[in-house]
C-alpha positions in Angstrom: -16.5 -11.0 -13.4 -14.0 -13.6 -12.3 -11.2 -11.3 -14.5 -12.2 -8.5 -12.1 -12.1 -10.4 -8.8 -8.1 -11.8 -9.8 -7.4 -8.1 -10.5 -9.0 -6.8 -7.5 -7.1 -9.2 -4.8 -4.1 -8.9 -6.9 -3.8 -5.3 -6.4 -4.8 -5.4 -2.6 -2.0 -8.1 -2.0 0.5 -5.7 -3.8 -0.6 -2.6 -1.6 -0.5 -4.5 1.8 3.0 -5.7 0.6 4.1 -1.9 -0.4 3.1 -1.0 2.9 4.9 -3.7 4.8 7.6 -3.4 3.0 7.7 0.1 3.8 7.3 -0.6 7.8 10.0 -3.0 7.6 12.2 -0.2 5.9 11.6 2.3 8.1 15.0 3.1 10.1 13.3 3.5 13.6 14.3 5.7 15.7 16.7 8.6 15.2 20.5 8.2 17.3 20.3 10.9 19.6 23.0 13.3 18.8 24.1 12.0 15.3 26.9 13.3 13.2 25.8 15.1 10.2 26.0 12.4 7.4 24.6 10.0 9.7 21.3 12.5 10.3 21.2 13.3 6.0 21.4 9.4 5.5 18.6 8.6 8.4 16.1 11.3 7.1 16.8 10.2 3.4 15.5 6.5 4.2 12.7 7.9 6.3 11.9 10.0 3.4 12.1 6.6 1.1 10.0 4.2 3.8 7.4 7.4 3.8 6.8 6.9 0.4 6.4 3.8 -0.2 4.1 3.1 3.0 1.8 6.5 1.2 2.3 4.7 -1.8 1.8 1.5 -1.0 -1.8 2.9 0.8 -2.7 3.9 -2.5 -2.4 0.9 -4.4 -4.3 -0.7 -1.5 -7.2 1.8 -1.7 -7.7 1.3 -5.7 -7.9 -2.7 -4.3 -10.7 -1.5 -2.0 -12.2 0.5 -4.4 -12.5 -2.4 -7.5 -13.5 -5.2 -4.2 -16.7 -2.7 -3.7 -16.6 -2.2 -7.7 -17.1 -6.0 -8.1 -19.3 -6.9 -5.2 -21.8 -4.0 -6.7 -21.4 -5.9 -10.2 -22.1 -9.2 -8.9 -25.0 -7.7 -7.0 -26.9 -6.2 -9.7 -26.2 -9.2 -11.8 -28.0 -11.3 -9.4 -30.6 -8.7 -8.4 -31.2 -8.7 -12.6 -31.6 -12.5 -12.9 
């Protein structure tokens, strides 16, 4: 039980770090008339801060997922004793 609880807030700390880390690479907003390689290399970091924010919400919702995994655990466990 306690094995599952480390694992469970381990992996929601990781996801909420993906996805900050994702926010914090995110260029922003586009310039308004940019030259071509400028444009390629501003959608081509927006394309990497994309995935890891989708990615990052991933990892977060398997955290959810073993948090109501282990609180339905520890609830039966007590509901048994």
């Amino acid at each position: 039980m306690r094995v599952l609880k480390w694992i469970a807030n381990g992996v929601l700390a990781l996801g909420l770090c993906i996805v900050v880390y994702g926010l914090v690479t995110d260029p922003g907003i586009p310039y308004q008339d940019p030259p071509p390689e400028l444009a390629k290399r501003y959608y081509e970091e927006q394309a990497m801060a994309n995935a890891l924010m989708s990615r990052g919400g991933m990892v977060l919702l398997v955290g959810v997922v073993l948090k109501v995994v282990q609180w339905v655990w520890g609830y039966v466990n007590r509901a048994a004793r």
